[in-house]
VMD Tcl script that builds the backbone (N, CA, C; Angstrom):
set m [mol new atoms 339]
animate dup $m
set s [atomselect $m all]
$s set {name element resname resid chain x y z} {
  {N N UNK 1 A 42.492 86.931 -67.065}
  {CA C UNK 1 A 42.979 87.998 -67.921}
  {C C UNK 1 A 41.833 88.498 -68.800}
  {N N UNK 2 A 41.892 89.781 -68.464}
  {CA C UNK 2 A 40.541 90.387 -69.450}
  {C C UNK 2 A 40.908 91.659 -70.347}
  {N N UNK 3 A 40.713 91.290 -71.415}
  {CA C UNK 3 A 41.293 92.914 -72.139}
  {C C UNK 3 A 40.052 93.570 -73.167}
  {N N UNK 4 A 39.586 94.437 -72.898}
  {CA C UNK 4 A 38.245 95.342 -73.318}
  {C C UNK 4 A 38.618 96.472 -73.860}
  {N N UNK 5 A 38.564 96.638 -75.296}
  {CA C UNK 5 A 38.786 97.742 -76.207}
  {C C UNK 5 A 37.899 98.515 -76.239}
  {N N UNK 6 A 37.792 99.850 -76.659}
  {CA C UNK 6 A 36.727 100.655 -76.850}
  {C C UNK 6 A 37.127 101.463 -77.537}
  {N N UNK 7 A 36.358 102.773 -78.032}
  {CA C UNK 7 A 36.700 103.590 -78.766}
  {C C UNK 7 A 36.694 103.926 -80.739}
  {N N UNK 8 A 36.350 102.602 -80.468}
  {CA C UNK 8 A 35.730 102.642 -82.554}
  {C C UNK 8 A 35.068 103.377 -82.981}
  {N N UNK 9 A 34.716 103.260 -84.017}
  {CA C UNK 9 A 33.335 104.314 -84.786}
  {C C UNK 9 A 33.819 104.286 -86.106}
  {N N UNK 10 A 32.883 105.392 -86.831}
  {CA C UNK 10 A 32.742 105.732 -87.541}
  {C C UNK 10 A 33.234 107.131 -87.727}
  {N N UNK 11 A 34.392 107.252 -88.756}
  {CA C UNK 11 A 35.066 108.507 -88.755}
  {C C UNK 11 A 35.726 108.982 -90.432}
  {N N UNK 12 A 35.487 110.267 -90.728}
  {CA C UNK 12 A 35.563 110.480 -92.397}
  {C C UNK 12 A 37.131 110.323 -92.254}
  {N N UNK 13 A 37.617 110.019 -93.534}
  {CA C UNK 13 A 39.188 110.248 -94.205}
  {C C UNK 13 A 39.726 111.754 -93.654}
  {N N UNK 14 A 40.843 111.393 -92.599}
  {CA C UNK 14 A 41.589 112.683 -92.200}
  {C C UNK 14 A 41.034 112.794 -90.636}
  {N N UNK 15 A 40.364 112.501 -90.211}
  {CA C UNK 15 A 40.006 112.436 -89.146}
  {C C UNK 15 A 40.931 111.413 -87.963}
  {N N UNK 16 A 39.736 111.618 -86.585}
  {CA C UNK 16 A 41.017 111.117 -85.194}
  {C C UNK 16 A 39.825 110.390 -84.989}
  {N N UNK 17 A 40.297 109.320 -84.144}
  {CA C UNK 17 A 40.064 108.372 -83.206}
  {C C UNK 17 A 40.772 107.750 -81.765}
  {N N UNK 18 A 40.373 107.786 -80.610}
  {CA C UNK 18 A 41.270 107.415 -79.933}
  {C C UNK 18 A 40.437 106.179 -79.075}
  {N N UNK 19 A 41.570 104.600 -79.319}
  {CA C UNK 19 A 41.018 103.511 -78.840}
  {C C UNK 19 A 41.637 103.235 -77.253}
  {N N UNK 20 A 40.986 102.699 -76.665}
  {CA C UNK 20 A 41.463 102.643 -75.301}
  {C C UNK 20 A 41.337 100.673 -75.466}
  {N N UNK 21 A 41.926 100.237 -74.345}
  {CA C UNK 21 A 42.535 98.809 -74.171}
  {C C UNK 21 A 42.098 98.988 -72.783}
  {N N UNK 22 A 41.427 98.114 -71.604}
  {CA C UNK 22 A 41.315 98.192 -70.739}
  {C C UNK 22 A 41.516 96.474 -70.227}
  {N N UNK 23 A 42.620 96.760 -69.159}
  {CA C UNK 23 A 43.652 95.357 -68.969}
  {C C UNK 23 A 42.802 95.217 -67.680}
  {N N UNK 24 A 42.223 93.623 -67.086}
  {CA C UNK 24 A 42.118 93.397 -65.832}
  {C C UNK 24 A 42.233 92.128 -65.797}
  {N N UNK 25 A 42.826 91.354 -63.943}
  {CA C UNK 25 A 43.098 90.054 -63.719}
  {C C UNK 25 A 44.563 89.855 -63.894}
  {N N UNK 26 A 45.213 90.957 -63.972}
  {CA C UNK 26 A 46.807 90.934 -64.291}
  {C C UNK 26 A 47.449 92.181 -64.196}
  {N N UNK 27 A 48.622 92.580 -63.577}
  {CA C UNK 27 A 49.485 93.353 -63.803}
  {C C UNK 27 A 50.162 93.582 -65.182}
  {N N UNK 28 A 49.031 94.862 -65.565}
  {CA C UNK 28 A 49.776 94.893 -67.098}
  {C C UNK 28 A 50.448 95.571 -67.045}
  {N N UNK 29 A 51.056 96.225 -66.205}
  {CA C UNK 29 A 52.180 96.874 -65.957}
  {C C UNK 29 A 53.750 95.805 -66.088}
  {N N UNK 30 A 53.437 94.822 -66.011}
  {CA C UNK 30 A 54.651 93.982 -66.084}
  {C C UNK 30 A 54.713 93.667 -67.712}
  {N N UNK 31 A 53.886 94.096 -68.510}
  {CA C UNK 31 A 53.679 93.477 -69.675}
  {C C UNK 31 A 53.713 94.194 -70.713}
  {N N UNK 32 A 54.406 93.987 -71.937}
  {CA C UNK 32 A 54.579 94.135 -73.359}
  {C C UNK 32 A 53.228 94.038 -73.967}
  {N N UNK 33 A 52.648 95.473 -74.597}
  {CA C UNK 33 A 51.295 95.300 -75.173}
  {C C UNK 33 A 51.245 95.781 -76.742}
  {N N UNK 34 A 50.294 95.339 -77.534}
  {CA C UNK 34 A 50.438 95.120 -78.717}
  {C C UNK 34 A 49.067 95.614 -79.126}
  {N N UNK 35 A 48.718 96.808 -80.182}
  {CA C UNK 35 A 47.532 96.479 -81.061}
  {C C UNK 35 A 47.667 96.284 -82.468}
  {N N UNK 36 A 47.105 95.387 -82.702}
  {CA C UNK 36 A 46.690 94.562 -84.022}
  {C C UNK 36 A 45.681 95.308 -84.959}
  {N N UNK 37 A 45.723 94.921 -86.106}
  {CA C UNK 37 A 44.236 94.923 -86.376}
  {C C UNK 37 A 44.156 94.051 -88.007}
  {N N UNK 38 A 42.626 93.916 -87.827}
  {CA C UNK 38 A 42.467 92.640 -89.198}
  {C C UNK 38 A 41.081 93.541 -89.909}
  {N N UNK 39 A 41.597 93.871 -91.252}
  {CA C UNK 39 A 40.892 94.073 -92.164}
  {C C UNK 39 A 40.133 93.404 -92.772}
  {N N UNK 40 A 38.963 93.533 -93.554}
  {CA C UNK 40 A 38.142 92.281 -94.531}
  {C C UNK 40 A 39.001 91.707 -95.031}
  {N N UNK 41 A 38.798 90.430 -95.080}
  {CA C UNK 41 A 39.578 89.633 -96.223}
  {C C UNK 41 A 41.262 89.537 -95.898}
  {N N UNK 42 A 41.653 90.210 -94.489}
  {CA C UNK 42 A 43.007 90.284 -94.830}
  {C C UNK 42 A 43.480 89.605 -93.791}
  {N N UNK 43 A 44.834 89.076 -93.436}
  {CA C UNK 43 A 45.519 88.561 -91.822}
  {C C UNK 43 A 45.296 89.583 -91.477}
  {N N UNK 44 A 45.734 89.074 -89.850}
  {CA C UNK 44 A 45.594 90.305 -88.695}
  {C C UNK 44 A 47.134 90.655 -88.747}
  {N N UNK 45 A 47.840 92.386 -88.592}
  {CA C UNK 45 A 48.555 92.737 -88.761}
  {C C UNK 45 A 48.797 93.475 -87.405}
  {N N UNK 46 A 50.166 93.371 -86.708}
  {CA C UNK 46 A 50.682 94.378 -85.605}
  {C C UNK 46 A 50.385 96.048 -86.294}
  {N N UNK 47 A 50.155 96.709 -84.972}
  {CA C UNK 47 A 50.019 98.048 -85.537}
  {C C UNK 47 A 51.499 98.739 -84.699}
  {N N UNK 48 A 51.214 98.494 -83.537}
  {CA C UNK 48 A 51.967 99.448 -82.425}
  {C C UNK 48 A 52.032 98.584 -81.269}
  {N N UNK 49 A 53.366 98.671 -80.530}
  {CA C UNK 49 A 53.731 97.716 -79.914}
  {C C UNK 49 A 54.095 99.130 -78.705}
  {N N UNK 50 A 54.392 98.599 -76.963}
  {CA C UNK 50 A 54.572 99.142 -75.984}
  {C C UNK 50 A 55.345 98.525 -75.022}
  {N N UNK 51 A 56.483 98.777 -74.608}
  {CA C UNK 51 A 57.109 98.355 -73.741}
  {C C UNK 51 A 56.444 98.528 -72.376}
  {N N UNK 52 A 57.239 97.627 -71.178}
  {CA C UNK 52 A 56.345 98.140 -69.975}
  {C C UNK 52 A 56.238 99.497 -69.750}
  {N N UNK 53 A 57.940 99.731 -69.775}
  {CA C UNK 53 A 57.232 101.454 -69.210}
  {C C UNK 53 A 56.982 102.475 -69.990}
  {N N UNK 54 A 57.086 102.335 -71.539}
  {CA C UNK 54 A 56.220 103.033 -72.342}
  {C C UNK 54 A 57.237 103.339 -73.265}
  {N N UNK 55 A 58.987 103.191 -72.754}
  {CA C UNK 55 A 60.064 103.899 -73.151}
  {C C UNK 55 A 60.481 103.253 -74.656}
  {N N UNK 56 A 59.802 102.037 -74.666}
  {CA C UNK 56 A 59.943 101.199 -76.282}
  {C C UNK 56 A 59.120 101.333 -76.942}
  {N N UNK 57 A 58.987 101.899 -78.055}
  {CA C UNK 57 A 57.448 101.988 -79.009}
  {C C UNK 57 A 58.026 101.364 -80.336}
  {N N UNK 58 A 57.222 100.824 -81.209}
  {CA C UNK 58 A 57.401 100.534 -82.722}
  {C C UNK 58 A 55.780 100.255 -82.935}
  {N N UNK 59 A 56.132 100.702 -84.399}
  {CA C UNK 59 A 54.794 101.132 -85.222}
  {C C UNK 59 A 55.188 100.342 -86.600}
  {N N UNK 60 A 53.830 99.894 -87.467}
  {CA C UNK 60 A 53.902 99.358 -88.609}
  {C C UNK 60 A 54.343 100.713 -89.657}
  {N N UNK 61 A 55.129 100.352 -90.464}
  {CA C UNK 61 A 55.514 101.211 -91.157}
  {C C UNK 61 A 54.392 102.151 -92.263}
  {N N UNK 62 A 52.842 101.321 -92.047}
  {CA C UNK 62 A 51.666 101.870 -92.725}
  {C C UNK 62 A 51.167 103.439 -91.960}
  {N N UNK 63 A 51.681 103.363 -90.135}
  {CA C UNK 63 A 50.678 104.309 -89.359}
  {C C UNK 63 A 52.367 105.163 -88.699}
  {N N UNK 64 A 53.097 105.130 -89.203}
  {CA C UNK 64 A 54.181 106.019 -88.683}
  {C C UNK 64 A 53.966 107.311 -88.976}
  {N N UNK 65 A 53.787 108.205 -87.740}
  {CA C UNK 65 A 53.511 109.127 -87.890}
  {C C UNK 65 A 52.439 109.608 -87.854}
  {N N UNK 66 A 51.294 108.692 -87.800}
  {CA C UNK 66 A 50.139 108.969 -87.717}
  {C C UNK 66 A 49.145 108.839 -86.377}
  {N N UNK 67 A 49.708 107.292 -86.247}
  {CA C UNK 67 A 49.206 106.936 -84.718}
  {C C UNK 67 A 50.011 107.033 -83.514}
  {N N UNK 68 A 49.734 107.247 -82.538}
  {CA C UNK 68 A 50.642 107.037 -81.302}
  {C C UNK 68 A 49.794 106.092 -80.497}
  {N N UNK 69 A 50.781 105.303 -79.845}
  {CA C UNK 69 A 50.499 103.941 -78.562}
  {C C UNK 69 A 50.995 104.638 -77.139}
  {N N UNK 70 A 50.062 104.634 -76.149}
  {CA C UNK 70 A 50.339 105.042 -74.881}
  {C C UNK 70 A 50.085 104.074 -74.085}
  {N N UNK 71 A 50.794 104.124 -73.036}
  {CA C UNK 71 A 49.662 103.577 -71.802}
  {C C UNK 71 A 49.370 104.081 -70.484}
  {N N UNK 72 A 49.166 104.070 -69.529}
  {CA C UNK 72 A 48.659 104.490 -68.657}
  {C C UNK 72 A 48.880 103.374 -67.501}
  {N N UNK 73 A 49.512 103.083 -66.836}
  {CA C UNK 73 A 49.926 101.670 -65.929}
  {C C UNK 73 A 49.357 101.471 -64.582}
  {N N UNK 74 A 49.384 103.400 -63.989}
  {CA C UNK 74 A 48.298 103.323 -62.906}
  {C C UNK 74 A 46.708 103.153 -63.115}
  {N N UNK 75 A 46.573 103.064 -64.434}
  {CA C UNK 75 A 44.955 102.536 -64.636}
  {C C UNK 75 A 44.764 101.553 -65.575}
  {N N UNK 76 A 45.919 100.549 -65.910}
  {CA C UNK 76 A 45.674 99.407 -66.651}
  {C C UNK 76 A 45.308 99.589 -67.966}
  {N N UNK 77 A 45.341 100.475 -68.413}
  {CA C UNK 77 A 44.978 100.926 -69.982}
  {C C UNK 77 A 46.406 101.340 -70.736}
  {N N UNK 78 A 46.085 100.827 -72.015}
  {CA C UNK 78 A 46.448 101.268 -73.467}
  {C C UNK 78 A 45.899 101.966 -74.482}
  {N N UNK 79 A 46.611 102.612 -74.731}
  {CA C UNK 79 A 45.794 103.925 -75.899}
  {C C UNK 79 A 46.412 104.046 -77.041}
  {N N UNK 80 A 45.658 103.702 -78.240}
  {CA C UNK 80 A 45.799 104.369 -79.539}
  {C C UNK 80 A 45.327 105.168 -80.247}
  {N N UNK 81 A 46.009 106.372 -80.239}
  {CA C UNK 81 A 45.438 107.800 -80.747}
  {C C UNK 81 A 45.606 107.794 -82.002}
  {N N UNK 82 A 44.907 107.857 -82.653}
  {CA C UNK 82 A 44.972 107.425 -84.626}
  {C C UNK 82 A 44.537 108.940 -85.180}
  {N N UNK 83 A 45.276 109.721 -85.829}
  {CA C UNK 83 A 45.291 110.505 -86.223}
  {C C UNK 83 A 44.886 110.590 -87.957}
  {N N UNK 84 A 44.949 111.786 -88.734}
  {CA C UNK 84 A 44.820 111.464 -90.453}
  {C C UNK 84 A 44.834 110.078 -91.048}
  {N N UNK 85 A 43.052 109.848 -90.336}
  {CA C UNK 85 A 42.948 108.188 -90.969}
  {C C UNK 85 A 42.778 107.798 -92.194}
  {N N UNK 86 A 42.950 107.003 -93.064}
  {CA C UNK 86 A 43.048 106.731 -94.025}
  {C C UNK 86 A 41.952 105.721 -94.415}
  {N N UNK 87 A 41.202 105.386 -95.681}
  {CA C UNK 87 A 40.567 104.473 -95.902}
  {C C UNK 87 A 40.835 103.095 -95.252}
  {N N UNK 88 A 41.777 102.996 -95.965}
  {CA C UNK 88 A 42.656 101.698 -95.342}
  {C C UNK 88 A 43.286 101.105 -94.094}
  {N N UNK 89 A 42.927 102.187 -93.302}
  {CA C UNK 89 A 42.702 101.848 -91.374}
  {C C UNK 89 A 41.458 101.213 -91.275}
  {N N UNK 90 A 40.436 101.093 -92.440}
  {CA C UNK 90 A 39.137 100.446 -91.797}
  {C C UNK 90 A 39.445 98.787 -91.413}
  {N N UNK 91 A 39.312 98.718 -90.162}
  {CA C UNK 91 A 39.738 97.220 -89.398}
  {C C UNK 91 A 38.998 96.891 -87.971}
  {N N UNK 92 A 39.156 95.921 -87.682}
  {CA C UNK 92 A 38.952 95.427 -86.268}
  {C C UNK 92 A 40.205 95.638 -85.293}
  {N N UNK 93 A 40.221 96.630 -84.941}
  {CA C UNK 93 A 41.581 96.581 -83.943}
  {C C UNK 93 A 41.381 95.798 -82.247}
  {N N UNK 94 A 42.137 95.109 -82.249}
  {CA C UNK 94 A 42.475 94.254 -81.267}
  {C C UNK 94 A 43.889 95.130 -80.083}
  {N N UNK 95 A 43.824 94.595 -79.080}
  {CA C UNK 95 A 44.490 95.013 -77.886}
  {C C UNK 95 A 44.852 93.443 -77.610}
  {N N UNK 96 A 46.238 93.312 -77.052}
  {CA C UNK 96 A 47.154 91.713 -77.245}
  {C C UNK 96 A 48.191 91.954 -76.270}
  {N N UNK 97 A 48.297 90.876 -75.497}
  {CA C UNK 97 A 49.189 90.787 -74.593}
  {C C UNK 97 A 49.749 89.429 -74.990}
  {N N UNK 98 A 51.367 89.658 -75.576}
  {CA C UNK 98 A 51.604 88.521 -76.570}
  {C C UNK 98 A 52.588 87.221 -75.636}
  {N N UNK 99 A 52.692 88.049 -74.443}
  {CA C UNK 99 A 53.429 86.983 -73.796}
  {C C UNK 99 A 52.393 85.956 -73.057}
  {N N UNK 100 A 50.571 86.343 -72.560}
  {CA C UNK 100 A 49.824 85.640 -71.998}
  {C C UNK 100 A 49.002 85.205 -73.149}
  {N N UNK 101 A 49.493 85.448 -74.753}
  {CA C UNK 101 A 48.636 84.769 -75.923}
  {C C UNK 101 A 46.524 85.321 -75.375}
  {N N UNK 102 A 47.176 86.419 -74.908}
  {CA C UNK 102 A 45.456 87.256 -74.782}
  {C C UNK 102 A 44.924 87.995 -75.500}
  {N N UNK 103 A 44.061 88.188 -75.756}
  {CA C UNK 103 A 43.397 89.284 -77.097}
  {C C UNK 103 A 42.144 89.666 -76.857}
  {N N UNK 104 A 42.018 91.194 -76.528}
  {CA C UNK 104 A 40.432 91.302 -76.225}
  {C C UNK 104 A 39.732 91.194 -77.651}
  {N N UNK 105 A 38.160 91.449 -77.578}
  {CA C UNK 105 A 37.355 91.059 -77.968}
  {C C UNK 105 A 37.167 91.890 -79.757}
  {N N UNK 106 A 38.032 93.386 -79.532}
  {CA C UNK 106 A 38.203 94.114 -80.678}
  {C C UNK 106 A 36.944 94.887 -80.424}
  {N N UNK 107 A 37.498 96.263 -81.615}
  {CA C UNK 107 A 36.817 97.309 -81.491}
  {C C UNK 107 A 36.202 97.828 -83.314}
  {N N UNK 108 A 35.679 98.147 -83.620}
  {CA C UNK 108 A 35.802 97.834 -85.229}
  {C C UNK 108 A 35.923 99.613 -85.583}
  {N N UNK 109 A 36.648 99.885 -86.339}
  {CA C UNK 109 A 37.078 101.122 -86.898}
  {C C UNK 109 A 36.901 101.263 -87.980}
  {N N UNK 110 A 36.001 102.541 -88.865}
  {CA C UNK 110 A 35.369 102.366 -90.450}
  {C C UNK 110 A 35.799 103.850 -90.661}
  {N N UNK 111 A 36.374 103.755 -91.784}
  {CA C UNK 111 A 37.091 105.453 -91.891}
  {C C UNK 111 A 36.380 105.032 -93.346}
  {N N UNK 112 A 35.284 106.488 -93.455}
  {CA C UNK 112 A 34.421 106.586 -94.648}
  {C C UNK 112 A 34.101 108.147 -95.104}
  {N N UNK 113 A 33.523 108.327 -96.247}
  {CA C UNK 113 A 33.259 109.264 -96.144}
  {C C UNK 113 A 31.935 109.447 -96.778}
}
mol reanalyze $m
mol bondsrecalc $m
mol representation Tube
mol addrep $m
């Protein structure tokens, strides 16, 4: 099981980002996917959660409305499109497959200005 995030950077307050999750060694199509993310100093917190076929979504009540969780099943990817970012999105976001306890490697996200 391999899960490879991408898509971080460096991006001012109000700005987009879009992180990609790239699933291999498994049918993540059978699977419930999750991104996280852990701030300095803080636990790691669920952001946005995905049912298999995309038809279940929930979001932390911090990014409602802001972010959307996709996925893509014929190409093993997950997507979080992060919209009007906020200081306080600056984190390590993680991609999690919570039923195989997997977690790629994280992507680090700095909303500055």
């Amino acid at each position: 099981v391999q899960l490879v995030e991408s898509g971080g950077g460096l991006v001012q307050p109000g700005g987009s980002l879009r992180l990609s999750c790239a699933a291999s060694g498994f049918t993540a199509s059978s699977y419930l996917m999750r991104w996280y993310r852990q701030a300095p100093g803080k636990e790691r917190e669920p952001v946005a959660t995905i049912t298999t076929s995309g038809a279940g979504i929930m979001y932390a009540d911090s990014v409602k409305g802001r972010f959307t969780i996709s996925r893509d099943n014929a190409k093993n990817t997950v997507y979080l499109q992060m919209n009007r970012l906020k200081f306080e999105d600056t984190a390590v976001y993680y991609c999690s497959v919570p039923m195989l306890g997997s977690w790629g490697q994280g992507t680090q996200v700095t909303v500055s200005s």
